[in-house]
C-alpha atoms as one frame of an Amber mdcrd trajectory, in Angstrom:
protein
  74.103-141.051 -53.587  77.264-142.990 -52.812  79.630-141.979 -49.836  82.862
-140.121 -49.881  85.577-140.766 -47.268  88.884-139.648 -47.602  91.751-140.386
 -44.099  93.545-137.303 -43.187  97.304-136.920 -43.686  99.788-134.278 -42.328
  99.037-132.616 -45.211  95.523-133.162 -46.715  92.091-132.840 -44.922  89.566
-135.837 -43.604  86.594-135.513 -46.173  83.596-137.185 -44.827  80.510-137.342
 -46.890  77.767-139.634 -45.873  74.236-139.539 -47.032  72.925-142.295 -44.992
  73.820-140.699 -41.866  73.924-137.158 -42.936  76.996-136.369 -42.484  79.064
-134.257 -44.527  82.380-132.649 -42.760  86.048-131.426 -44.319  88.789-130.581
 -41.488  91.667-130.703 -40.863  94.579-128.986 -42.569  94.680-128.660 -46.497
  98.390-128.606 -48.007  98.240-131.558 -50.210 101.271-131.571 -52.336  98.768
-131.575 -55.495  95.590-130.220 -54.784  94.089-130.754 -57.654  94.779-134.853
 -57.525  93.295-134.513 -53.971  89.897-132.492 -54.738  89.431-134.131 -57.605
  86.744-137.136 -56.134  85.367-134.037 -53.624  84.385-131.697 -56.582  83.402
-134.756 -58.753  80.812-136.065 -55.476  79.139-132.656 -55.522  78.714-132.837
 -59.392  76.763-136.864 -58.181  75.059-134.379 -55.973  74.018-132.193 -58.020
  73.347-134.839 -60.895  70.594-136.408 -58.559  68.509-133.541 -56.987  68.370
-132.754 -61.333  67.279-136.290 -61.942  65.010-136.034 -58.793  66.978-139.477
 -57.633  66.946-138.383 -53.486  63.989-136.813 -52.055  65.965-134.577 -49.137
  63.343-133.320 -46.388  65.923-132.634 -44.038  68.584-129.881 -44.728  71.936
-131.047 -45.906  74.191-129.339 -43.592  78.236-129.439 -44.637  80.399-128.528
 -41.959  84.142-126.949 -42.893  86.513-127.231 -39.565  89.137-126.467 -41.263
  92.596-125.571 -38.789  94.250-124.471 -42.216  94.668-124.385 -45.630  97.039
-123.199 -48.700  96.150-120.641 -51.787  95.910-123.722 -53.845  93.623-125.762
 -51.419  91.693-122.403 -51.330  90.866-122.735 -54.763  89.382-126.033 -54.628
  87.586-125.171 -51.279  86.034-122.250 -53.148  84.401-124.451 -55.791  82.685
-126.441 -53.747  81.589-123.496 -51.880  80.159-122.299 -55.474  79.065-125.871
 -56.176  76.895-125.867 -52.706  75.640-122.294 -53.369  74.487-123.009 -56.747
  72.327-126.364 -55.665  71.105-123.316 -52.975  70.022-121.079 -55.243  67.900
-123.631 -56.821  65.841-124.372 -53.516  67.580-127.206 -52.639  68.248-127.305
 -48.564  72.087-127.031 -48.554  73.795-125.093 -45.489  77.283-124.632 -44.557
  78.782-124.292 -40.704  82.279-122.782 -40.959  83.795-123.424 -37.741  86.648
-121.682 -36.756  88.647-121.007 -33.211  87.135-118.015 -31.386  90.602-116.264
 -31.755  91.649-117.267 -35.456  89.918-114.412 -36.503  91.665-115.302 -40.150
  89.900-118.314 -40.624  86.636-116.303 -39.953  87.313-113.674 -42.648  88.346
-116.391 -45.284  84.791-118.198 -44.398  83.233-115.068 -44.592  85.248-113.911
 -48.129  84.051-117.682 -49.310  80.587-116.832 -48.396  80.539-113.767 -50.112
  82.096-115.117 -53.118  79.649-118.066 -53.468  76.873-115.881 -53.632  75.681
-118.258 -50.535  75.214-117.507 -46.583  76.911-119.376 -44.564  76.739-120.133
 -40.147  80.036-119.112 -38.239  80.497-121.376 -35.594  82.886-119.870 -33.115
  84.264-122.981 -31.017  86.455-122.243 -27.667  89.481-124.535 -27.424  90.393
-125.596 -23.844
């Protein structure tokens, strides 16, 4: 499985997806100007993802654990977000040993419902991580 790394902008997210050192993170804020250019290579890498658990290609005995820390994102970003989200739960509901960790400030209580709504509507349980900004 190759790696995925994408810089952050003003407007887009840092995507960092790296097998070798299990690491798999979006955050940041999501506004791209065209979201679909810019989740393009995230939603193909979970496709590669799901390609080689199929193809039994990576033996995973640890969980893969993706973390969203997301400060914001747009209805259009949501979309794209959401996907994933479906992507991840899918390769879930299969057995494989996919989590998500959707942190959020302990007073955006916003971010927390979206998580939760993208939770729900994955079909797939993810960890709230309530982090306290100093």
């Amino acid at each position: 499985m190759k790696k995925l790394i994408i810089d952050s902008t003003p407007n887009s997210p840092h995507i960092l997806f790296e097998p070798n050192t299990s690491r798999f993170e979006i955050s940041g804020e999501s506004r791209p100007e065209n979201a679909s250019v810019f989740y393009k290579p995230v939603i193909d890498w979970v496709r590669e993802l799901e390609a080689s658990f199929n193809k039994n290609d990576i033996q995973v005995n640890t969980p893969v654990i993706f973390n969203f820390n997301l400060e914001y994102f747009n209805s259009t970003s949501a979309k794209f977000i959401l996907d994933f989200c479906k992507k991840l739960g899918h390769l879930h509901s299969l057995g494989h040993p996919i989590h998500v960790r959707w942190h959020y400030e302990e007073d955006d209580e916003d971010m927390l419902e979206v998580g939760q709504e993208m939770s729900r509507m994955s079909k797939f349980p993810f960890e709230f991580i309530s982090e306290t900004i100093i």
